[in-house]
KOLVO-986618 format. One line per field, with one value per residue: x, y, z of N, C-alpha, C in turn; residue number from 1. Coordinates in Angstrom, 3 decimals. Layout:
KOLVO-986618
n.X	(X/...);
n.Y	(Y/...);
n.Z	(Z/...);
ca.X	(X/...);
ca.Y	(Y/...);
ca.Z	(Z/...);
c.X	(X/...);
c.Y	(Y/...);
c.Z	(Z/...);
zapa	(NUM/...);
END
This chain:
KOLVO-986618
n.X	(-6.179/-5.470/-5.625/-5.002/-5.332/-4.327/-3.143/-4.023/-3.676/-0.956/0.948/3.938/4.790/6.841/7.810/8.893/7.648/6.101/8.810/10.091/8.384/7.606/6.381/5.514/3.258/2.174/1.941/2.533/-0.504/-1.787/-3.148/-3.426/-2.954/-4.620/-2.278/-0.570/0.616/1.398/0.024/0.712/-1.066/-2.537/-2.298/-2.407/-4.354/-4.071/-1.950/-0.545/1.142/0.970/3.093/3.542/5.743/5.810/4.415/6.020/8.075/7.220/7.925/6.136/4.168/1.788/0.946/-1.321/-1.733/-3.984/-5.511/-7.757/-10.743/-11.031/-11.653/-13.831/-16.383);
n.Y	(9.916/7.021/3.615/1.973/-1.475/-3.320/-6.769/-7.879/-10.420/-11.126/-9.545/-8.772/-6.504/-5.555/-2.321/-1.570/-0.954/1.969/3.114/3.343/4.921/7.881/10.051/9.615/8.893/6.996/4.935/3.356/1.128/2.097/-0.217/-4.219/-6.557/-9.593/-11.133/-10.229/-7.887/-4.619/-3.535/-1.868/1.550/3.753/6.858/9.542/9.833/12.168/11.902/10.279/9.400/7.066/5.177/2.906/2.082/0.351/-1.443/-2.889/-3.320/-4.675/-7.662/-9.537/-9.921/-8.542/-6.028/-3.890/-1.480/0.436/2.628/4.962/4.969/2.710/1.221/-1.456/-1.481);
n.Z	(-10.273/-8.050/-6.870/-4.161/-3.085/-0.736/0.325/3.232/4.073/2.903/3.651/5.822/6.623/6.128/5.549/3.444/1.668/2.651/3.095/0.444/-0.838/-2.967/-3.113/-0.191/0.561/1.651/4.428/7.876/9.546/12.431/13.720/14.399/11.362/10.996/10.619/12.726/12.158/11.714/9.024/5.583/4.784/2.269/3.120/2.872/-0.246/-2.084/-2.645/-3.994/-6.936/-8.560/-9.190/-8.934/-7.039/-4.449/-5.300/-7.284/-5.699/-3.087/-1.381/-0.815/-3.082/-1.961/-2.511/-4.793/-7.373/-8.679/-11.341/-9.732/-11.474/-12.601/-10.703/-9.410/-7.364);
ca.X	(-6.202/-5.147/-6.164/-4.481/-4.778/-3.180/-4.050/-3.270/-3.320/-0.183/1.669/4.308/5.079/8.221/7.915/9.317/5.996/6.231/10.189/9.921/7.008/8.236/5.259/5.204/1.402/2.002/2.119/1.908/-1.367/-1.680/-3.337/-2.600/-3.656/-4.500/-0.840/-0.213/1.791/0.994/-0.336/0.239/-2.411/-2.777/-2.923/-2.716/-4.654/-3.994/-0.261/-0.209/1.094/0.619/4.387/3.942/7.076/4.844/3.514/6.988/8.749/6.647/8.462/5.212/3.422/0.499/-0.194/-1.827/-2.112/-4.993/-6.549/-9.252/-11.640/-11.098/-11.762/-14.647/-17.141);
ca.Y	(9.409/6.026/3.454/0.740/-2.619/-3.799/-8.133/-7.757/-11.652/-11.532/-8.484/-9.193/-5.528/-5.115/-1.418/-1.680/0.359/3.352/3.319/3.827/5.707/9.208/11.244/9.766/8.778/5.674/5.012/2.059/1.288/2.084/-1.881/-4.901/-7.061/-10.769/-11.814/-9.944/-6.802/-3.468/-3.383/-0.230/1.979/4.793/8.165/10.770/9.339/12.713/12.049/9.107/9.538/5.914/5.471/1.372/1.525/0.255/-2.789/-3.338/-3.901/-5.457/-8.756/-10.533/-9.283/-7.930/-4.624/-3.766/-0.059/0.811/3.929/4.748/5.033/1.532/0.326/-1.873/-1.198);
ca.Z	(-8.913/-7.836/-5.774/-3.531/-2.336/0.252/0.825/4.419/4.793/2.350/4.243/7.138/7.525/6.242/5.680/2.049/0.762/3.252/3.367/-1.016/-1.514/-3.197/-2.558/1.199/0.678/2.394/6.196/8.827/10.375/14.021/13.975/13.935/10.856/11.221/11.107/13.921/11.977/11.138/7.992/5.544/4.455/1.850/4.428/1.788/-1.431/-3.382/-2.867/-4.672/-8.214/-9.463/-9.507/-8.179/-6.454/-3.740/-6.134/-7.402/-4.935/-2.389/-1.298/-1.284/-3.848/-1.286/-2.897/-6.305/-7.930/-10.217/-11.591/-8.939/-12.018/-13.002/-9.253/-9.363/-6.098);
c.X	(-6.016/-5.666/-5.158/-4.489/-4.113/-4.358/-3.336/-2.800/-1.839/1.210/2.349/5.292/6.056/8.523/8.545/8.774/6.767/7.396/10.379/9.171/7.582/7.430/5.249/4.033/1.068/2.265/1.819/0.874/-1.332/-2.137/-3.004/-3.647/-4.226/-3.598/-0.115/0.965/1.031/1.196/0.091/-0.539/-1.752/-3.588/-3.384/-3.131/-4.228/-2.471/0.560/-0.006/1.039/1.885/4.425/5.026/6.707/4.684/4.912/8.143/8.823/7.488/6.899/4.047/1.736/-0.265/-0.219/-2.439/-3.278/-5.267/-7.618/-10.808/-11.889/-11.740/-13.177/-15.520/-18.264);
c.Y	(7.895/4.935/2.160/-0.075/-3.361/-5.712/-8.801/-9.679/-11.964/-10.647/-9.000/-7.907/-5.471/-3.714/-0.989/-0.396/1.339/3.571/4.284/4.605/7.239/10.411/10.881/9.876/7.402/5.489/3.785/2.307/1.656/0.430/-2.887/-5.750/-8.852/-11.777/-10.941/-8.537/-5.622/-3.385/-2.190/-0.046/3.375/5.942/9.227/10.191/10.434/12.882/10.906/9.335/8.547/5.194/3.675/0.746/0.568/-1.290/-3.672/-3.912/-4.649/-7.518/-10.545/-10.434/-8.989/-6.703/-4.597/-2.467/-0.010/2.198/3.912/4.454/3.881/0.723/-0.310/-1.726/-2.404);
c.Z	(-8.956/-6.742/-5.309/-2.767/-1.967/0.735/2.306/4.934/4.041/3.103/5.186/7.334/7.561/6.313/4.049/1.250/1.206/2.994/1.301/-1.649/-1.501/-2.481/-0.891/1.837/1.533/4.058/7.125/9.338/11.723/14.518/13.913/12.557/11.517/11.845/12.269/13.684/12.029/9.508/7.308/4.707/3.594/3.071/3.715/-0.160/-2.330/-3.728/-4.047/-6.310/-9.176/-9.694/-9.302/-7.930/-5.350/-3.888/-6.361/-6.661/-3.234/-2.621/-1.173/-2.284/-3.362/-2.183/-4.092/-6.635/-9.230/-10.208/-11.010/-9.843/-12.630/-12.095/-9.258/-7.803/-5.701);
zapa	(1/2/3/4/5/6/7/8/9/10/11/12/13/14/15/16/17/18/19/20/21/22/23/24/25/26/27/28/29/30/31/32/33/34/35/36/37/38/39/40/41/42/43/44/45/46/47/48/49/50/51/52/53/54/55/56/57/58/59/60/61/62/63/64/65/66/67/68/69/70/71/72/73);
END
């Protein structure tokens, strides 16, 4: 299992994530963040296969993939 942060103050909601994401675990918020976008959010966590197309090709380097079991709390 995987986990992903999203550093919404770095995000401007290009859609990049959701548009690449294979499994289709990714999705726009219905909100807005700070900067005034729609943020995106992991919808389906068990869809996520770790693949950090997500991570990789994020134009601002907002999001960051780990192994949920690594995830510090």
């Amino acid at each position: 299992m995987y986990a992903i942060q999203i550093d919404e103050r770095w995000c401007k909601g290009c859609t990049l994530c959701v548009i690449s994401c294979p499994t289709r675990a990714l999705r726009m918020a219905g909100r807005f963040s700070v900067r005034g976008v729609h943020p995106p959010e992991l919808a389906l966590v068990e869809r996520c296969n770790g693949c950090r197309l997500c991570e990789l090709l994020c134009p601002d380097f907002a999001i960051t993939v780990t192994e949920a079991c690594c995830v510090q709390r």
